[in-house]
C-alpha positions as CSV (number, residue, x, y, z in Angstrom):
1,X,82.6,79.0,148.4
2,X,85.1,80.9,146.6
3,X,85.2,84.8,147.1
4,X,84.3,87.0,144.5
5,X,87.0,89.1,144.5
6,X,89.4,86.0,144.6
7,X,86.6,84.9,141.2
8,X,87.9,87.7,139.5
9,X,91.4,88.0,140.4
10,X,91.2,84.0,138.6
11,X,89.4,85.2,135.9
12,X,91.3,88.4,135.2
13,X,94.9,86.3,134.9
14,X,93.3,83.9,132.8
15,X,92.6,87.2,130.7
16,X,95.5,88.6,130.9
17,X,97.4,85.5,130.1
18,X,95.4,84.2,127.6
19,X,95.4,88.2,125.7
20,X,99.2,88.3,125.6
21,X,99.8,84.5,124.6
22,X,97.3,85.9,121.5
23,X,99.1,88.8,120.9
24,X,102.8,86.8,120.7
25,X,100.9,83.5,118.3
26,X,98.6,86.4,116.1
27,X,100.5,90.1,116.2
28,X,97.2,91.2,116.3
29,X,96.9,94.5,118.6
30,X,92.7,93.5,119.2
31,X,94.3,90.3,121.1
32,X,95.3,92.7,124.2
33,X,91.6,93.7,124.2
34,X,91.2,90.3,126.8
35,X,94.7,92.0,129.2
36,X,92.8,95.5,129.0
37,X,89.4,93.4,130.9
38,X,91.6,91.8,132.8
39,X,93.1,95.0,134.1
40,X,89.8,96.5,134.9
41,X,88.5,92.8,136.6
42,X,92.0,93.3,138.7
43,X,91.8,97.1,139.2
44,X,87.9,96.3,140.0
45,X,88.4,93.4,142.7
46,X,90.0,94.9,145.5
47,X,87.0,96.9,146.3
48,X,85.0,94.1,145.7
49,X,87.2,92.2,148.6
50,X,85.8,95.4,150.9
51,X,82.4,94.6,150.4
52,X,81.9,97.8,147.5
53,X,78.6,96.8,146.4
54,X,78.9,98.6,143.1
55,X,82.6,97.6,142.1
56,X,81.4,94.1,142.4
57,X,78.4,94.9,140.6
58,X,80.1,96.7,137.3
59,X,83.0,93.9,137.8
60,X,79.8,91.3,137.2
61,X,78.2,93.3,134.4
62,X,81.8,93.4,132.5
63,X,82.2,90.1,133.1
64,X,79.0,89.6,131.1
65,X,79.3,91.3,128.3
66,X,82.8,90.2,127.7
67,X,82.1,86.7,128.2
68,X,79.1,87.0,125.4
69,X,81.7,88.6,123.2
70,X,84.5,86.7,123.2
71,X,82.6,83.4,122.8
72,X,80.6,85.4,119.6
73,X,84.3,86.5,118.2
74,X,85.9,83.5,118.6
75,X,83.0,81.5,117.3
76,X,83.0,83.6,114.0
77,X,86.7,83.8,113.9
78,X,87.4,80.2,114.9
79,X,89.8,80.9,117.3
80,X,89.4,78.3,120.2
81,X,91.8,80.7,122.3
82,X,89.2,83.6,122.5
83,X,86.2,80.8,122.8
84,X,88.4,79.1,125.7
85,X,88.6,82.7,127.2
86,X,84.7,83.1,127.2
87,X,83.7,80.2,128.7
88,X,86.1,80.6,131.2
89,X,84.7,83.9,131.8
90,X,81.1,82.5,131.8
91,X,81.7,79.9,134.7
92,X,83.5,82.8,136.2
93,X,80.1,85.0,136.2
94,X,77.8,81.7,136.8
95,X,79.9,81.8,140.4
96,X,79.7,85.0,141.3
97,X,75.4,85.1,140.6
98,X,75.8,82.0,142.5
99,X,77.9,83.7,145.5
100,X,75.2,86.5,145.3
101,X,72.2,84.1,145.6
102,X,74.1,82.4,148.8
103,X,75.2,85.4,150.7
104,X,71.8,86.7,150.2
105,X,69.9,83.6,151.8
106,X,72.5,83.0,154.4
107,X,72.0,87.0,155.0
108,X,68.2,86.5,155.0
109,X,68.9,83.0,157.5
110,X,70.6,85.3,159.9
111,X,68.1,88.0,160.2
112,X,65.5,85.3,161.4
């Protein structure tokens, strides 16, 4: 299974790539809203790769929230960019819950 921190690192270029391609095709300065998450994923995943409990955590929780609002914004704007950006995100937070469920029971398989 794929770290988490390597999860976001993946999901955070996608961001940040995705953002600036927007920004160059649209001019639109709320287009480098998706680099500015994917800074913060980036920033957020190194202390995530040294098991920091609540970096990972805010890293999942942002992950949420901006996967639920890019796929609204780019459903209402039609932009299948910004809807390609939040599923990508999505999957991104699917694996880390998933990573989370695994290291817990493997935890829990150790301790017995």
């Amino acid at each position: 299974m794929i770290k988490n921190h390597t999860i976001m690192i993946i999901n955070a270029i996608v961001l940040i790539a995705g953002g600036v391609y927007g920004y160059f095709i649209s001019g639109s300065p709320t287009a480098l809203i998706a680099p500015g998450v994917g800074i913060i994923l980036l920033a957020l995943s190194f202390p995530t790769k040294n098991d920091n409990h609540l970096m990972a955590h805010i890293g999942v929780a942002l992950t949420l929230i901006s996967s639920v609002t890019f796929i609204i914004i780019g459903i209402r704007r039609g932009n299948a960019l910004v809807i390609g950006m939040g599923i990508i995100t999505f999957i991104c937070l699917d694996l880390y819950v998933l990573n989370f469920i695994l290291r817990k029971k493997q935890k829990e398989a150790d301790n017995s």
